[in-house]
C-alpha positions in Angstrom: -16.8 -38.5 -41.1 -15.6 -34.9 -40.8 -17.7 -33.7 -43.9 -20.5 -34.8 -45.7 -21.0 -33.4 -49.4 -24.3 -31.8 -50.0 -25.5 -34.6 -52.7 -24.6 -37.3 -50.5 -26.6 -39.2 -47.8 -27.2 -42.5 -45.7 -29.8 -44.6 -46.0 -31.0 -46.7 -43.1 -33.3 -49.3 -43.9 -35.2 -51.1 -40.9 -37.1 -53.4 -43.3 -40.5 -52.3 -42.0 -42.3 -49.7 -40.6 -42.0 -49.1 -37.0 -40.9 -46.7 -34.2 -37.2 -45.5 -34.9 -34.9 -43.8 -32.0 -31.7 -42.6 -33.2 -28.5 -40.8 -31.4 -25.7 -38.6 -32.7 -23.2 -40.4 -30.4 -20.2 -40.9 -32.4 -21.1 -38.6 -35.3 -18.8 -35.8 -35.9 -21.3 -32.8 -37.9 -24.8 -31.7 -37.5 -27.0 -34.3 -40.0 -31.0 -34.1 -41.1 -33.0 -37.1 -40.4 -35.2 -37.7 -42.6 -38.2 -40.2 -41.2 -39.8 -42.3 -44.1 -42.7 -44.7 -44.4 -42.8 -47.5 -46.7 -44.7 -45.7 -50.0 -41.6 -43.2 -49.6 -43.4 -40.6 -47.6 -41.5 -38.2 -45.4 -43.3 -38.3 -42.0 -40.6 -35.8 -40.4 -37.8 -34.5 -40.6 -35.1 -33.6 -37.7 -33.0 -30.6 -38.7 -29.1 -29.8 -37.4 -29.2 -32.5 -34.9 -26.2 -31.9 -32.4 -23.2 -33.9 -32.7 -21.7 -36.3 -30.3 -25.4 -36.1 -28.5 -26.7 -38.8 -26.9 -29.9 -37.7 -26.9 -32.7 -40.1 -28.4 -34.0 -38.6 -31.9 -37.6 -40.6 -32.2 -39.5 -40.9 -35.1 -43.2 -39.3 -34.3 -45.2 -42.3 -36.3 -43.7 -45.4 -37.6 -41.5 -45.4 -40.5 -39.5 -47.9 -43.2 -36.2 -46.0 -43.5 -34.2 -42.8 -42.2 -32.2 -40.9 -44.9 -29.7 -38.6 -42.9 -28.1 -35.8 -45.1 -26.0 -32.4 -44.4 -27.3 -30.8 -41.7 -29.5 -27.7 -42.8 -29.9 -29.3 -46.3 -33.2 -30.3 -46.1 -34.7 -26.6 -46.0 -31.7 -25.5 -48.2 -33.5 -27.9 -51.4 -36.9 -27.4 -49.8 -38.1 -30.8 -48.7 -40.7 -31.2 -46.3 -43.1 -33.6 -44.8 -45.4 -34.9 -46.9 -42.7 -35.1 -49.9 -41.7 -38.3 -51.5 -38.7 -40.2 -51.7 -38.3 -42.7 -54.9 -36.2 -45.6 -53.7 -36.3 -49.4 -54.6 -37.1 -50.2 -50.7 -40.7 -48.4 -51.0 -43.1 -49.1 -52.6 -44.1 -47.5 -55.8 
């Protein structure tokens, strides 16, 4: 992707909680990632991550799922760890 619009996102689902490491290898724009456990709770959150980088992003605790979104959007709508996420994959 070139662009990403500023209501859209990927979700990554690793089916249950553990220790995530992520890269930027082949990804064209600066993204959030988003580190989620499995009641939906944001753990942390990695912001403008560089682009083509193949430098490992890890998660600080384990977590369920990583939601990656425009880069800078997170503090743009003001989430934050300790925020929830309301998905079908965590639990209510």
């Amino acid at each position: 992707r070139n662009a990403l619009a500023d209501n859209a996102g990927m979700l990554f689902n690793f089916g249950e909680d553990r220790y995530i490491g992520m890269w930027m290898k082949n990804t064209l724009i600066p993204l959030d990632m988003i580190f989620i456990n499995h009641n939906g709770k944001i753990i942390q959150i990695i912001e403008n991550t560089e682009p083509l980088s193949t430098n490992l992003l890890r998660s600080e605790g384990k977590v369920r799922a990583v939601l990656e979104i425009s880069g800078g959007s997170a503090s743009r709508k003001g989430i934050k760890p300790g925020d929830h996420i309301i998905h079908s994959i965590f639990a209510p």
